[in-house]
mmCIF file of the N, C-alpha and C atoms, coordinates in Angstrom:
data_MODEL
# 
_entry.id   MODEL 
# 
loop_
_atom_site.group_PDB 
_atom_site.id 
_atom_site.type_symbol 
_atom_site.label_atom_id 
_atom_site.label_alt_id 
_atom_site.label_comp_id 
_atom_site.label_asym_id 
_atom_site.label_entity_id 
_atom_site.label_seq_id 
_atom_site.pdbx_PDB_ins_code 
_atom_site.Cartn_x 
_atom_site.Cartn_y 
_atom_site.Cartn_z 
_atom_site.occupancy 
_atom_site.B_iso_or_equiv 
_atom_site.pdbx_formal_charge 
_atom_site.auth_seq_id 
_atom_site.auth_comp_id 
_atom_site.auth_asym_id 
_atom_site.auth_atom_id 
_atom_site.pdbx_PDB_model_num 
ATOM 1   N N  . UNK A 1 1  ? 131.461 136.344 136.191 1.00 0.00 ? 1  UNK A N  1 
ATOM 2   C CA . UNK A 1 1  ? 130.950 135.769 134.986 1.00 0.00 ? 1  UNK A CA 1 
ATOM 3   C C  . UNK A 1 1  ? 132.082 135.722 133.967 1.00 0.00 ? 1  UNK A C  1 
ATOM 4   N N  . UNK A 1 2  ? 132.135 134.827 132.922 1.00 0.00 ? 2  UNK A N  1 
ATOM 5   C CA . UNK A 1 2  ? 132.736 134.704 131.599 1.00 0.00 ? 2  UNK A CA 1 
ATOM 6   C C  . UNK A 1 2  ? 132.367 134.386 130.666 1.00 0.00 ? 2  UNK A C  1 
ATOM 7   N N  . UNK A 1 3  ? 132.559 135.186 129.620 1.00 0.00 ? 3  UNK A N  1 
ATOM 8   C CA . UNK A 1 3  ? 132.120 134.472 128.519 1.00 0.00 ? 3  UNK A CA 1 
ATOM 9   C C  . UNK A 1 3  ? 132.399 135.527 127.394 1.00 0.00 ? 3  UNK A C  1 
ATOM 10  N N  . UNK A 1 4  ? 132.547 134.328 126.565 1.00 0.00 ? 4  UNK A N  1 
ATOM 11  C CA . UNK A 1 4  ? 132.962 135.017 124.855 1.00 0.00 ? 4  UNK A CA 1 
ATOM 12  C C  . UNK A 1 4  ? 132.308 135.751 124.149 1.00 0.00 ? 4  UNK A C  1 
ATOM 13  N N  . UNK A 1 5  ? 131.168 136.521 125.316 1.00 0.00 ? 5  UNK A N  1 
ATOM 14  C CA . UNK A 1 5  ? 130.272 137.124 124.579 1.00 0.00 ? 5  UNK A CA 1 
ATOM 15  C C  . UNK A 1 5  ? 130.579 138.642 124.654 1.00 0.00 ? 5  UNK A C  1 
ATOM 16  N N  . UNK A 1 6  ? 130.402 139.564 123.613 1.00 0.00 ? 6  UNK A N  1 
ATOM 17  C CA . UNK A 1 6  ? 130.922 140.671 123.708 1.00 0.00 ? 6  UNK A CA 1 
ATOM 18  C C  . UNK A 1 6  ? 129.236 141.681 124.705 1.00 0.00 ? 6  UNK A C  1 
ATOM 19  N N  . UNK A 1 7  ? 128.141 140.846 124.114 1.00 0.00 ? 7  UNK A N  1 
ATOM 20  C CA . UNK A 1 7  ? 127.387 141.608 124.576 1.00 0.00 ? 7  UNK A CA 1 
ATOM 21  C C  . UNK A 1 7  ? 126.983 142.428 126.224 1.00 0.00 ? 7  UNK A C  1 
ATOM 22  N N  . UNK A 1 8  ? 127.333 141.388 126.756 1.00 0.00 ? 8  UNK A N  1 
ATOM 23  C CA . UNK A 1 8  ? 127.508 141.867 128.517 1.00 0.00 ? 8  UNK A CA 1 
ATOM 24  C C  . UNK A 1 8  ? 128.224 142.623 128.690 1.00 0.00 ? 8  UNK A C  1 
ATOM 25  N N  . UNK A 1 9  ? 129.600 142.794 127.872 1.00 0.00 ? 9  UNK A N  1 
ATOM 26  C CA . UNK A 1 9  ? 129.812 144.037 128.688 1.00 0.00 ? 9  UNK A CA 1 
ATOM 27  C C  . UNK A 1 9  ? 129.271 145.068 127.532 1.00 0.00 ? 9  UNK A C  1 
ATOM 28  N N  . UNK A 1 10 ? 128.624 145.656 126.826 1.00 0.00 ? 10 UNK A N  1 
ATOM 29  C CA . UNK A 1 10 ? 127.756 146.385 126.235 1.00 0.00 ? 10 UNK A CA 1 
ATOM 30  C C  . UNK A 1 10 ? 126.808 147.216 127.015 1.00 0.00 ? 10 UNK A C  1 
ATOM 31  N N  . UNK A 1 11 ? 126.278 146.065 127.881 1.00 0.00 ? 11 UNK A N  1 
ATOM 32  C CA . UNK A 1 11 ? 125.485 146.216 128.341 1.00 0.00 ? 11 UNK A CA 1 
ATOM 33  C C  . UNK A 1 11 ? 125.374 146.950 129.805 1.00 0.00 ? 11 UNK A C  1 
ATOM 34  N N  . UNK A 1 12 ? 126.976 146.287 130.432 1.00 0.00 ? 12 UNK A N  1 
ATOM 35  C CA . UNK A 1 12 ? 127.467 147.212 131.526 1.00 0.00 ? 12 UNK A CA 1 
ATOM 36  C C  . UNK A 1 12 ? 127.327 148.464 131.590 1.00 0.00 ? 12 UNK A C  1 
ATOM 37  N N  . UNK A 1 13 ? 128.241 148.581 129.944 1.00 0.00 ? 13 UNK A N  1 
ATOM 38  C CA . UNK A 1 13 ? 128.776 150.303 129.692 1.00 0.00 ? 13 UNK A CA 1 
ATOM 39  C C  . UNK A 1 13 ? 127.726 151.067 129.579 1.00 0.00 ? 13 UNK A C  1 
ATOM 40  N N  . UNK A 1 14 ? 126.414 150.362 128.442 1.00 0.00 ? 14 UNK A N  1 
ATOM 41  C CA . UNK A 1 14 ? 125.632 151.145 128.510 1.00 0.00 ? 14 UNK A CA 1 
ATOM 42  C C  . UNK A 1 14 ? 124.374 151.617 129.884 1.00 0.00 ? 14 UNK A C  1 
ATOM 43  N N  . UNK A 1 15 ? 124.735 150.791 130.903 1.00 0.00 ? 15 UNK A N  1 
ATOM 44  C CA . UNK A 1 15 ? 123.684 151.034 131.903 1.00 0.00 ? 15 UNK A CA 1 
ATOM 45  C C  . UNK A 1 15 ? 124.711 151.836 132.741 1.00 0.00 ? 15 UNK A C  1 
ATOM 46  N N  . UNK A 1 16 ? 125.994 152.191 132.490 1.00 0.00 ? 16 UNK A N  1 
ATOM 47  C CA . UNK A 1 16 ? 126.406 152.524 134.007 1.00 0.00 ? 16 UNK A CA 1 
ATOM 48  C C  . UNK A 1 16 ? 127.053 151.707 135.043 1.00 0.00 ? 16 UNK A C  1 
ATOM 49  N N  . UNK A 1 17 ? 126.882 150.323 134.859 1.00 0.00 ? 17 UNK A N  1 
ATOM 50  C CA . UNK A 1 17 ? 126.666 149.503 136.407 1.00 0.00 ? 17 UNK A CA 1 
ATOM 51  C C  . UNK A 1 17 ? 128.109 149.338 136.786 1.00 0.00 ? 17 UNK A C  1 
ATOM 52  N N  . UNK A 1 18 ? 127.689 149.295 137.858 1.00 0.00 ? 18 UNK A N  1 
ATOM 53  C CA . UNK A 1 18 ? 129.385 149.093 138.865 1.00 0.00 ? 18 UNK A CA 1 
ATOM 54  C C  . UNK A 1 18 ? 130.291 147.630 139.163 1.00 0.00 ? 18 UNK A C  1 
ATOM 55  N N  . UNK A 1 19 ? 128.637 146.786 138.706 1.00 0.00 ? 19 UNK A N  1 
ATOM 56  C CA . UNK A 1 19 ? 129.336 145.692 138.997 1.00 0.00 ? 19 UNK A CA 1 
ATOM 57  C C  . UNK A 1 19 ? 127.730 144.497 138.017 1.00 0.00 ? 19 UNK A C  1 
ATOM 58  N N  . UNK A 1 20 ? 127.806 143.245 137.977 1.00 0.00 ? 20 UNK A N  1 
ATOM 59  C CA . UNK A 1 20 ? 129.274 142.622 138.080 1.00 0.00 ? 20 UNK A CA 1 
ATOM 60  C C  . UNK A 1 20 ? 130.089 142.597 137.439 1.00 0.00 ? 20 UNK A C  1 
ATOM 61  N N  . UNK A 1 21 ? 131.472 141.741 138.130 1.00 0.00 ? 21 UNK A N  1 
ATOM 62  C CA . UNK A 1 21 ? 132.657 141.892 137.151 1.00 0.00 ? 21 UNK A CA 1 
ATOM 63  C C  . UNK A 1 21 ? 132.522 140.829 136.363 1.00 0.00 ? 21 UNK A C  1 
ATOM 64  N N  . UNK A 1 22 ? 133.317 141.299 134.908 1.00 0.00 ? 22 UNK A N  1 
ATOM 65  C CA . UNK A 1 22 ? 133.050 140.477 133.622 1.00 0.00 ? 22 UNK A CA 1 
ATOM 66  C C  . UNK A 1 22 ? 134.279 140.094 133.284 1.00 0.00 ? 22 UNK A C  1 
ATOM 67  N N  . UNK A 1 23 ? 134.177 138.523 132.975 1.00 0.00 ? 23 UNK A N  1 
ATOM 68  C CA . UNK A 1 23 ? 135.937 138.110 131.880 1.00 0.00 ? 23 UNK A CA 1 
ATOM 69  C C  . UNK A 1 23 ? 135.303 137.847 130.874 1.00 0.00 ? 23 UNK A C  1 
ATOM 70  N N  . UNK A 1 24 ? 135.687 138.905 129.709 1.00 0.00 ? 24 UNK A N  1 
ATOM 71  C CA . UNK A 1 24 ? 135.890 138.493 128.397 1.00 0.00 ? 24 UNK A CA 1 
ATOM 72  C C  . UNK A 1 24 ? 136.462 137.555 127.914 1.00 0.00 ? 24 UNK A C  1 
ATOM 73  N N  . UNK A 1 25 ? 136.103 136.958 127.244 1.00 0.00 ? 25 UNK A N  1 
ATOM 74  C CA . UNK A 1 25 ? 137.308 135.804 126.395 1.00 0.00 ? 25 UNK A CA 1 
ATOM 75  C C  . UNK A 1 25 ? 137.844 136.090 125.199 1.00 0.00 ? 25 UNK A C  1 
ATOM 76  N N  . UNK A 1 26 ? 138.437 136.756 124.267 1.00 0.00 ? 26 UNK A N  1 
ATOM 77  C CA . UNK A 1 26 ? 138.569 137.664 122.850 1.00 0.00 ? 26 UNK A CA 1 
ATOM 78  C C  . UNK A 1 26 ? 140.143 136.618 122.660 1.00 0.00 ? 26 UNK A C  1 
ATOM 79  N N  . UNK A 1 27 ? 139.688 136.038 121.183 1.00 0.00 ? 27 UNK A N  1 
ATOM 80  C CA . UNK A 1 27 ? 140.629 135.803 120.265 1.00 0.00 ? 27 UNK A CA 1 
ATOM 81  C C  . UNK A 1 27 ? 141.157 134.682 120.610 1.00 0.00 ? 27 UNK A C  1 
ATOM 82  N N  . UNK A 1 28 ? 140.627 133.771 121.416 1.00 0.00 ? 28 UNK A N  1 
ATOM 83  C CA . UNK A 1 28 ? 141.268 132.445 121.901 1.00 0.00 ? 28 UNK A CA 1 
ATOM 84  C C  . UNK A 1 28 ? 140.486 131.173 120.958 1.00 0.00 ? 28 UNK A C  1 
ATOM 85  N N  . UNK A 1 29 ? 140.161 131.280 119.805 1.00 0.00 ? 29 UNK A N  1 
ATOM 86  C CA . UNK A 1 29 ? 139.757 130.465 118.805 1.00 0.00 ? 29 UNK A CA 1 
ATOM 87  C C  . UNK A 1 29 ? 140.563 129.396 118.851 1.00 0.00 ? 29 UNK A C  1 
ATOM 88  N N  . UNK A 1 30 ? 139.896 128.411 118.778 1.00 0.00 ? 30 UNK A N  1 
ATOM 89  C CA . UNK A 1 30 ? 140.190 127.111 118.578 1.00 0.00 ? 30 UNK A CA 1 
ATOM 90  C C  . UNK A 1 30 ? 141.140 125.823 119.888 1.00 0.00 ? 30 UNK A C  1 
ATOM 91  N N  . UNK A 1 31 ? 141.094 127.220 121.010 1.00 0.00 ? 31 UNK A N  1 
ATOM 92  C CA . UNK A 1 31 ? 141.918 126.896 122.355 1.00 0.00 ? 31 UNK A CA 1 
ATOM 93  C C  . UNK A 1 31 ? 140.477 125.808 122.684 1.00 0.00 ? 31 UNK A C  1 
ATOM 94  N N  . UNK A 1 32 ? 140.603 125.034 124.058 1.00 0.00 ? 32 UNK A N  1 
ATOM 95  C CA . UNK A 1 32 ? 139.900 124.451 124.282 1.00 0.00 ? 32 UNK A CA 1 
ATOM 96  C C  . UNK A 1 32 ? 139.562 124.384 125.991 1.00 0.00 ? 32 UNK A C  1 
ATOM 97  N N  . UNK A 1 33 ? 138.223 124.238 126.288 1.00 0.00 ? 33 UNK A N  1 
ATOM 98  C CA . UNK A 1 33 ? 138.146 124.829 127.657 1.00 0.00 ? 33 UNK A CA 1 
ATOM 99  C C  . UNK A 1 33 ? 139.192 124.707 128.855 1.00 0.00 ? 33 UNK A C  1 
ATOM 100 N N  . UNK A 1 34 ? 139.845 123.713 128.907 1.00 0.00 ? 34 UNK A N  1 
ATOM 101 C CA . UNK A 1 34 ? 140.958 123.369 130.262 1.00 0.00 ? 34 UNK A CA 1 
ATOM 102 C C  . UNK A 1 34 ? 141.727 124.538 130.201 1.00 0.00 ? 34 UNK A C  1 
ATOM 103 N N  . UNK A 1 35 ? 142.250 125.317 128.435 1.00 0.00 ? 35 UNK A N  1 
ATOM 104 C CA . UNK A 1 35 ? 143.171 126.029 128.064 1.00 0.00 ? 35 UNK A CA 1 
ATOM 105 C C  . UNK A 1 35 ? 142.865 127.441 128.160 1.00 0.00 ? 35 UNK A C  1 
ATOM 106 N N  . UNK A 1 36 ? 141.789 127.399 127.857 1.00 0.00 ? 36 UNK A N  1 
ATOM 107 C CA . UNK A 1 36 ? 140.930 129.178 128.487 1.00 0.00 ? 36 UNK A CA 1 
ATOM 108 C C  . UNK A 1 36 ? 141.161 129.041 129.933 1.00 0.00 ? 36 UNK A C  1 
ATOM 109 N N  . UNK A 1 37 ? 140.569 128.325 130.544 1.00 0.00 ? 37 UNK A N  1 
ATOM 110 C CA . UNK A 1 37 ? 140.624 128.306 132.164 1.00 0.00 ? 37 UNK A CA 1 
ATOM 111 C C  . UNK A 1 37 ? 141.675 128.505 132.812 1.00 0.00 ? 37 UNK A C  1 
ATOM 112 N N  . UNK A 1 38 ? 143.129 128.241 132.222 1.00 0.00 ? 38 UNK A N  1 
ATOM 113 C CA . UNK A 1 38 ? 144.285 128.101 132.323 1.00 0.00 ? 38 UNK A CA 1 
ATOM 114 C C  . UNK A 1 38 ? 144.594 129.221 132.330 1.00 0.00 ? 38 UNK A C  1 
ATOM 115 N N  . UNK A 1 39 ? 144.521 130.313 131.170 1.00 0.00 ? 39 UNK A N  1 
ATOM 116 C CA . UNK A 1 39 ? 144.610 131.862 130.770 1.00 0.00 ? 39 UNK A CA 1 
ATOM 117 C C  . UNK A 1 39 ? 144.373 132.601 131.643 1.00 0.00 ? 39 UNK A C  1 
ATOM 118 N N  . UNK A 1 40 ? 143.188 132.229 132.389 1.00 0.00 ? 40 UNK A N  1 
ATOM 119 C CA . UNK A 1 40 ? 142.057 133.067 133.953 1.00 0.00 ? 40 UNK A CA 1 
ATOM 120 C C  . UNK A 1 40 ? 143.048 132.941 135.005 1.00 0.00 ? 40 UNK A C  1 
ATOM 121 N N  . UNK A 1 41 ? 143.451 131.147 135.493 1.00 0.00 ? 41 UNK A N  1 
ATOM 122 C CA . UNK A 1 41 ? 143.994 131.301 136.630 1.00 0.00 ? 41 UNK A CA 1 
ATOM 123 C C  . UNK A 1 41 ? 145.101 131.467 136.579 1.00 0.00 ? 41 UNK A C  1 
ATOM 124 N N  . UNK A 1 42 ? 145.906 131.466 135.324 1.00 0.00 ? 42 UNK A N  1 
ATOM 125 C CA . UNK A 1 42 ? 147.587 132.276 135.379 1.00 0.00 ? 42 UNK A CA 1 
ATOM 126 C C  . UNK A 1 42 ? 147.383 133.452 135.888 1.00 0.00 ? 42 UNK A C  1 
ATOM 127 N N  . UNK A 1 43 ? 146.437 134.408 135.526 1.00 0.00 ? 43 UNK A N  1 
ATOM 128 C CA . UNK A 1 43 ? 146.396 135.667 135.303 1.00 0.00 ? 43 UNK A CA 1 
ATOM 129 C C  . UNK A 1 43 ? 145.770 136.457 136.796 1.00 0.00 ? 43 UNK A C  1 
ATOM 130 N N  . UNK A 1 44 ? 144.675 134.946 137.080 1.00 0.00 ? 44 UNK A N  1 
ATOM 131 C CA . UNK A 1 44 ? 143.834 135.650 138.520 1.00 0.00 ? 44 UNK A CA 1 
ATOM 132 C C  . UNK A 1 44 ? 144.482 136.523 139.566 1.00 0.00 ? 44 UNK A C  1 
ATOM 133 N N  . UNK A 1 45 ? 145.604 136.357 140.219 1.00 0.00 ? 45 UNK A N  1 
ATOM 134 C CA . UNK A 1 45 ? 146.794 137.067 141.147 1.00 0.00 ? 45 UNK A CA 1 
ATOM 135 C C  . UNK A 1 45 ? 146.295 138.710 140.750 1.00 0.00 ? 45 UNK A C  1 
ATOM 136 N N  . UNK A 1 46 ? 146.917 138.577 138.816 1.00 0.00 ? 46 UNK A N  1 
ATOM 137 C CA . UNK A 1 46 ? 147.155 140.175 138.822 1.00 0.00 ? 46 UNK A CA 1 
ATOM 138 C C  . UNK A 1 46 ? 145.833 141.259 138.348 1.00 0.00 ? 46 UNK A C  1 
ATOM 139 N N  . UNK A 1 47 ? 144.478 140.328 138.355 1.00 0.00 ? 47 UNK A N  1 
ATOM 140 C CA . UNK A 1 47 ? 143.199 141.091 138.135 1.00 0.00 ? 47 UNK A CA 1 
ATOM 141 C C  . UNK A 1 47 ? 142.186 140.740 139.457 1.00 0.00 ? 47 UNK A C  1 
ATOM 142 N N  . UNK A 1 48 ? 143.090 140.347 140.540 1.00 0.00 ? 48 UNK A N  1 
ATOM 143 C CA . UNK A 1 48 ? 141.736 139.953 141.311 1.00 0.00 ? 48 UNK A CA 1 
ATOM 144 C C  . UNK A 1 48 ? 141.304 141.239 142.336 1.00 0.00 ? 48 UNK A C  1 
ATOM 145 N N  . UNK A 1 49 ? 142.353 142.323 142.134 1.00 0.00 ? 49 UNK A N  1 
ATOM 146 C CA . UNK A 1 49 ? 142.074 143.505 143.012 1.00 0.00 ? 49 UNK A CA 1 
ATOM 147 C C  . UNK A 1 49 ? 140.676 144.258 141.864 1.00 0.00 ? 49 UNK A C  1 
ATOM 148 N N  . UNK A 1 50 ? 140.962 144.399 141.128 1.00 0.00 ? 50 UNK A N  1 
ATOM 149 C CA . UNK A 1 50 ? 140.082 144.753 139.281 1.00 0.00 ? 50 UNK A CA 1 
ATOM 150 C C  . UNK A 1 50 ? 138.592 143.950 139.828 1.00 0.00 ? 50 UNK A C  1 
ATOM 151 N N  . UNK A 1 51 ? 138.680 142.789 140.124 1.00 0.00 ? 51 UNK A N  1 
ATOM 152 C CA . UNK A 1 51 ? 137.386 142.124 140.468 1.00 0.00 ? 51 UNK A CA 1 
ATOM 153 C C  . UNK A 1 51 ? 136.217 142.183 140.995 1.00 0.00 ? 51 UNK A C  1 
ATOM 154 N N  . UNK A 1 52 ? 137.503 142.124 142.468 1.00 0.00 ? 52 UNK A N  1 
ATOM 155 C CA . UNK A 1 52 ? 136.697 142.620 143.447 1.00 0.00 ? 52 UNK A CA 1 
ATOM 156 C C  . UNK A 1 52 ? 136.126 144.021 143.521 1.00 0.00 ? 52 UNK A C  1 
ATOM 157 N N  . UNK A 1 53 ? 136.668 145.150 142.791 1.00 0.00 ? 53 UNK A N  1 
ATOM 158 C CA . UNK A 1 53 ? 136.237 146.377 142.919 1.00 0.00 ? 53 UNK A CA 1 
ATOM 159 C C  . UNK A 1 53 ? 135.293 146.382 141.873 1.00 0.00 ? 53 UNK A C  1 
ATOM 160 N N  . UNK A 1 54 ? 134.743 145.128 140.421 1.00 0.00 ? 54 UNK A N  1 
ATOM 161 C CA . UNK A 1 54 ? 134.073 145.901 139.697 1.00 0.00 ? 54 UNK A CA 1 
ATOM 162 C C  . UNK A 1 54 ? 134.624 146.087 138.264 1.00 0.00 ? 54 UNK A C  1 
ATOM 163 N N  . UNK A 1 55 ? 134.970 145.094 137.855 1.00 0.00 ? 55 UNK A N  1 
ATOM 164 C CA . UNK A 1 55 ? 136.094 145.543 135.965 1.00 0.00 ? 55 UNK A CA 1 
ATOM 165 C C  . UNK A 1 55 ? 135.637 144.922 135.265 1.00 0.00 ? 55 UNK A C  1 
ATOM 166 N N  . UNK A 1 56 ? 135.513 144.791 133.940 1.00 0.00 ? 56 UNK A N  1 
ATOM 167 C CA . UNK A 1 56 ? 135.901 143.641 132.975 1.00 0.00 ? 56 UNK A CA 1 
ATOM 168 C C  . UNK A 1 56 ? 137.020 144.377 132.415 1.00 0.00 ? 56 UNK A C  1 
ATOM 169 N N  . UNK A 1 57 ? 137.388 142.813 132.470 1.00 0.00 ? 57 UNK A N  1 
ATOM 170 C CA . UNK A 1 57 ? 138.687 141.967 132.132 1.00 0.00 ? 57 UNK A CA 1 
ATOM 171 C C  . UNK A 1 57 ? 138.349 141.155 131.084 1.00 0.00 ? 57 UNK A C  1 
ATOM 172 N N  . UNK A 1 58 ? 139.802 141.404 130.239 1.00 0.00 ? 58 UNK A N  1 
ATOM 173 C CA . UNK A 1 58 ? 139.750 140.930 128.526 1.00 0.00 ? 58 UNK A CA 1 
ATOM 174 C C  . UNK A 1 58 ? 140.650 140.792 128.261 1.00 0.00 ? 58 UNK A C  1 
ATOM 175 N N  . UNK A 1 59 ? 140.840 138.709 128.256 1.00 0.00 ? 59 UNK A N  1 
ATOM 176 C CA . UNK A 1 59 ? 141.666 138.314 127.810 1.00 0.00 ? 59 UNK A CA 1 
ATOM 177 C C  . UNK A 1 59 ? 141.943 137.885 126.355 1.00 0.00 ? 59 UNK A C  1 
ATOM 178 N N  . UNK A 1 60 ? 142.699 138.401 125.634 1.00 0.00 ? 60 UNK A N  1 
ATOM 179 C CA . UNK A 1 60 ? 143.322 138.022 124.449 1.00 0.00 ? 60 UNK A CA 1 
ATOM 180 C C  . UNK A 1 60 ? 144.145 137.139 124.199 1.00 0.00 ? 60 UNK A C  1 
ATOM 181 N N  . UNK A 1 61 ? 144.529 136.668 122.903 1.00 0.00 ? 61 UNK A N  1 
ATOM 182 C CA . UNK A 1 61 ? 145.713 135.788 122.305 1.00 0.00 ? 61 UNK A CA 1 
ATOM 183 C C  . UNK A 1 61 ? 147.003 136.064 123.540 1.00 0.00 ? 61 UNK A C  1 
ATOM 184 N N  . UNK A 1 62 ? 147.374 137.431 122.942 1.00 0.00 ? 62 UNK A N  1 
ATOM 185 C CA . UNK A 1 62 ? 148.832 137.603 123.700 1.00 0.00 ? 62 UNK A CA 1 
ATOM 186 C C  . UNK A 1 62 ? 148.343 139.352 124.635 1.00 0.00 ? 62 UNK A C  1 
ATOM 187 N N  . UNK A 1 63 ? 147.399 139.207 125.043 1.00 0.00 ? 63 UNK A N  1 
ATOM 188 C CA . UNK A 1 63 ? 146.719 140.789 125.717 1.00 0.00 ? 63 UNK A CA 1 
ATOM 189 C C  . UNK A 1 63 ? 146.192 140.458 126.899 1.00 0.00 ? 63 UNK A C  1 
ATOM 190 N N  . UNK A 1 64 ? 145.648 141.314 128.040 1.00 0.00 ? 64 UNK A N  1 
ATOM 191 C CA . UNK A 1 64 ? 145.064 141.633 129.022 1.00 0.00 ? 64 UNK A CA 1 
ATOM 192 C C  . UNK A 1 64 ? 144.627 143.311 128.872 1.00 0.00 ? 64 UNK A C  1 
ATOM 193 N N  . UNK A 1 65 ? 143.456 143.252 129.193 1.00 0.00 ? 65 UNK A N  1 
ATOM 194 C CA . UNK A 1 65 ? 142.915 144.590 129.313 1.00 0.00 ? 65 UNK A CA 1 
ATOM 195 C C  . UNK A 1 65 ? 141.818 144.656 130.674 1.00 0.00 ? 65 UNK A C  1 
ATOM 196 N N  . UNK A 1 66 ? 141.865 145.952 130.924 1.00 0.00 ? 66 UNK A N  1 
ATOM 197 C CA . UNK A 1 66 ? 141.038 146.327 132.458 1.00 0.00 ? 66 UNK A CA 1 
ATOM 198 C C  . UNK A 1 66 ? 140.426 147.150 132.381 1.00 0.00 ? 66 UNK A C  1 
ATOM 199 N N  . UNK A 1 67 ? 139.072 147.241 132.496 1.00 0.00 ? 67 UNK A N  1 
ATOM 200 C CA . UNK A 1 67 ? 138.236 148.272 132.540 1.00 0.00 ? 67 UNK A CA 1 
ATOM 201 C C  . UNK A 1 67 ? 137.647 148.688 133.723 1.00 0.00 ? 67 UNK A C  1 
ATOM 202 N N  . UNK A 1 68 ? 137.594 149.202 134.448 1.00 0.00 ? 68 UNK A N  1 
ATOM 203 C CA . UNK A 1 68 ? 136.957 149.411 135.761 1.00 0.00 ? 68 UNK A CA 1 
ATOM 204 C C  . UNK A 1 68 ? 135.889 149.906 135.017 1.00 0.00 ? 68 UNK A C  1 
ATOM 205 N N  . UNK A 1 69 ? 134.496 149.234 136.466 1.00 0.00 ? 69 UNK A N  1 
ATOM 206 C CA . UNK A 1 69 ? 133.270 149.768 136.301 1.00 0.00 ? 69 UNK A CA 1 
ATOM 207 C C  . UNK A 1 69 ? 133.227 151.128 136.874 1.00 0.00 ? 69 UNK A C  1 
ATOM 208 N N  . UNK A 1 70 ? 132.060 151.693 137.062 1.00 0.00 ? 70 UNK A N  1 
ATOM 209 C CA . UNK A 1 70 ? 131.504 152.101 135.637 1.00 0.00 ? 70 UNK A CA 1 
ATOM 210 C C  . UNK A 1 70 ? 132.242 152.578 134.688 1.00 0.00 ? 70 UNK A C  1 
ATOM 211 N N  . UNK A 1 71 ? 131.557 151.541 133.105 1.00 0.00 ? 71 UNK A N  1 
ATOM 212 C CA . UNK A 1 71 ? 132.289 151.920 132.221 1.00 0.00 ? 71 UNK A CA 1 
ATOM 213 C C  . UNK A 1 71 ? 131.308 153.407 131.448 1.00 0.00 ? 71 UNK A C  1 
ATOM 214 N N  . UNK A 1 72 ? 132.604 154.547 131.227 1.00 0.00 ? 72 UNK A N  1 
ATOM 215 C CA . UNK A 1 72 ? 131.752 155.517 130.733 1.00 0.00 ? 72 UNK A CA 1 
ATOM 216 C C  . UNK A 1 72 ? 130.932 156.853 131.300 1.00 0.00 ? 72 UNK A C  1 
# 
């Protein structure tokens, strides 16, 4: 899943769950969808082990962050 929504993963952390894995979208204002999508598959290579096991992933302006599930 993706999306610019902060609430899903909220919702992860607060249940525990292991999966699924989540891409955040944080701080990419005014980018436009081809250009977000672009951000994911530059990046897919070095979060797809993170994925498959279970993370959100949060992409920023100039950031990447990894959370493995369960968060918490």
């Amino acid at each position: 899943m993706v999306s610019a929504d902060t609430d899903f993963g909220t919702l992860l952390a607060r249940t525990h769950a292991a999966s699924p894995s989540f891409v955040l979208i944080r701080r990419l204002v005014g980018r436009r969808v081809h250009e977000i999508a672009r951000v994911i598959i530059d990046n897919l290579d070095d979060v797809e082990e993170d994925l498959l096991a279970g993370a959100v992933v949060v992409f920023g302006d100039e950031t990447m962050r990894i959370r493995r599930l369960p968060i918490g």
